[in-house]
N, C-alpha and C positions, 0 to 999 in steps of 0.2 A: 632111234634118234640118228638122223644124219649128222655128217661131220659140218656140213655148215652152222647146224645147232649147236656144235660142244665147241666152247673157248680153248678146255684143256681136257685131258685126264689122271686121274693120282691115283696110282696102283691100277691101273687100266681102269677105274670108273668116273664116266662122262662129270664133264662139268660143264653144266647149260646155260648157251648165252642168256635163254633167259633169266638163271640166276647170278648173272652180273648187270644187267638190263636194271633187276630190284636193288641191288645194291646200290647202281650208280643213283634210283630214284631216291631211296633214301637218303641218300648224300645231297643230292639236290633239293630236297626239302629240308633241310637240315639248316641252323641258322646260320653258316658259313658259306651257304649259295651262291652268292652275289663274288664269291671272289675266288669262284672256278671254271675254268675255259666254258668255253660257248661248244657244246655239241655240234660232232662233225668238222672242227677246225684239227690242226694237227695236235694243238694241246688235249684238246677232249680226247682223241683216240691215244694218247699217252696217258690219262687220267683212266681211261679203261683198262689199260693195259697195265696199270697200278693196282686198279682194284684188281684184275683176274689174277696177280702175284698174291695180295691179300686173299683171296680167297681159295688157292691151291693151297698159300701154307696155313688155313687155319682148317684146311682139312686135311695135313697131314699131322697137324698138329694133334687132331682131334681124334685121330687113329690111334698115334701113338700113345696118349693119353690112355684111350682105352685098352691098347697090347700090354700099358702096365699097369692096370687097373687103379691109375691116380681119383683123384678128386679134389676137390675144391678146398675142404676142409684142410685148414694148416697151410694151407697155400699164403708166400708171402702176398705184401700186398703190392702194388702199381709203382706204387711211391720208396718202398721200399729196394726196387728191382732198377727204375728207374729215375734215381733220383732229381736230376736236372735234362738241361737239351742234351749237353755234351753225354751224360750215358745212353740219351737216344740215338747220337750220332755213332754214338760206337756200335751199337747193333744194329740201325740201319730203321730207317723208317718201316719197313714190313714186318720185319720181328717185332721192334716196339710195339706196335697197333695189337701184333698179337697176344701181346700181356695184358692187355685189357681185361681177359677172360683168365678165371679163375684157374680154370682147369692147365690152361697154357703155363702160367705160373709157378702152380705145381710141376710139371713138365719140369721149367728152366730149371728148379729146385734140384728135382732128379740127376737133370742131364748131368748138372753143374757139383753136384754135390762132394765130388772128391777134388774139387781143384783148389791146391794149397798156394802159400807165397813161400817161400824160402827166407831165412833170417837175411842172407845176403843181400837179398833183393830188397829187403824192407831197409838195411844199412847204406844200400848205392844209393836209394829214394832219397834217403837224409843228405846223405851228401851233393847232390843233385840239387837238391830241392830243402834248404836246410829252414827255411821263414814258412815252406806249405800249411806247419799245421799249430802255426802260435797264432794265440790270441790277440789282436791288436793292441797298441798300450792306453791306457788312458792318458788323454791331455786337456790342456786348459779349455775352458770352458764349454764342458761335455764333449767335445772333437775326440775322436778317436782315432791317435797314428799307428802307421803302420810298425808294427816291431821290429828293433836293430838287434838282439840277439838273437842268437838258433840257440833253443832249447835241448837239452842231451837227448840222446837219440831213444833212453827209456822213459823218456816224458811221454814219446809220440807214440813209440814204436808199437800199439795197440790199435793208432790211427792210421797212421800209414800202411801196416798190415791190414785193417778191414777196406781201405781203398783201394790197395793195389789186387787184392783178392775178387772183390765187387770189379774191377778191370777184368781180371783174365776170368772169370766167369760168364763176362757177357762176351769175348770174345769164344769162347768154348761154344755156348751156347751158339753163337752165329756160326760156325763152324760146321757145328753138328747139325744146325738146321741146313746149310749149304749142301752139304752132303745128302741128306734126307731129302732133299729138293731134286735132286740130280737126280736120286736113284729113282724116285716115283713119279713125277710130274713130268707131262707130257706137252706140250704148247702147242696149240692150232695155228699155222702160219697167219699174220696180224695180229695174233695175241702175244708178242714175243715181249720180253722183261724188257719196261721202256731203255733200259742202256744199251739195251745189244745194237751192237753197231750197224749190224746187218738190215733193221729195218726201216723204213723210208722216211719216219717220223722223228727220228733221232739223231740231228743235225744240231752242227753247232756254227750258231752264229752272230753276229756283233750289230 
């Protein structure tokens, strides 16, 4: 395979443009079509360069999975991992996409699985953040306002501990995928991460 064929490679083996070529088709037939750059403009060759990021990490992903012989089974679920936008935003749209897959999930479980909160930490949250995790009050006429007390800190302190935890797990996990990217993944000039500054398509302008 010549290098004009291979986008990238992870752990030295090729990734072919062909198989970013199937990717992008399936996405263009997909029923979100209509509201993805036009092919060949600088958008679309940023849209490629999105998927060839998706696709080195769902094959180191896929590696690593198998080096520690995970599986699917027990694996949390999607929804669990990532609960709204903002826990998407915190791992990054390439990591999220890759929790799609069971096996990925498992992964985050492993990677993530000793990372604690500290009491402290879940006491500064309160203080910070002392309305985060009360219930709104009831008011007239089924209206629900917002609540004027902060409830004591072992009302929450179960709540704010499983959030601040679900935080630093999905920063862990981007971390560690960062790094697992770095050490293996290889880029074909054009196929560079659409932010790097370096190439011709990633301009900012008004």
């Amino acid at each position: 395979m010549s290098r004009a064929d291979v986008v990238a490679t992870v752990a030295g083996s090729p990734v072919a443009v062909a198989e970013l070529d199937a990717a992008e088709a399936r996405l263009r037939g997909g029923a979100g079509a209509a509201a993805l750059p036009a092919c060949g403009t600088s958008e679309g060759r940023q849209l490629r360069r999105w998927l060839t990021q998706l696709l080195v990490t769902q094959k180191v992903v896929a590696a690593e999975v198998a080096a520690r012989g995970l599986g699917a089974s027990g694996a949390p679920t999607e929804a669990e991992l990532l609960p709204d936008a903002t826990a998407r935003l915190e791992l990054g749209s390439i990591a999220a996409a890759t929790l799609a897959d069971a096996g990925a999930r498992a992964l985050f479980a492993d990677v993530t699985a000793g990372v604690a909160v500290a009491d402290d930490d879940v006491a500064a949250y309160h203080l910070r953040n002392p309305l985060r995790f009360v219930a709104p009050a009831a008011g007239r006429n089924c209206w629900r306002a917002p609540a004027r007390t902060a409830p004591p800190l072992e009302q929450v302190r179960g709540a704010i501990a499983e959030h601040l935890r679900a935080t630093a797990r999905r920063r862990a996990f981007r971390i560690w995928l960062d790094a697992r990217r770095a050490t293996l993944v290889r880029l074909t000039p054009g196929y560079e991460h659409p932010g790097d500054p370096r190439q011709p398509d990633n301009t900012h302008r008004h």
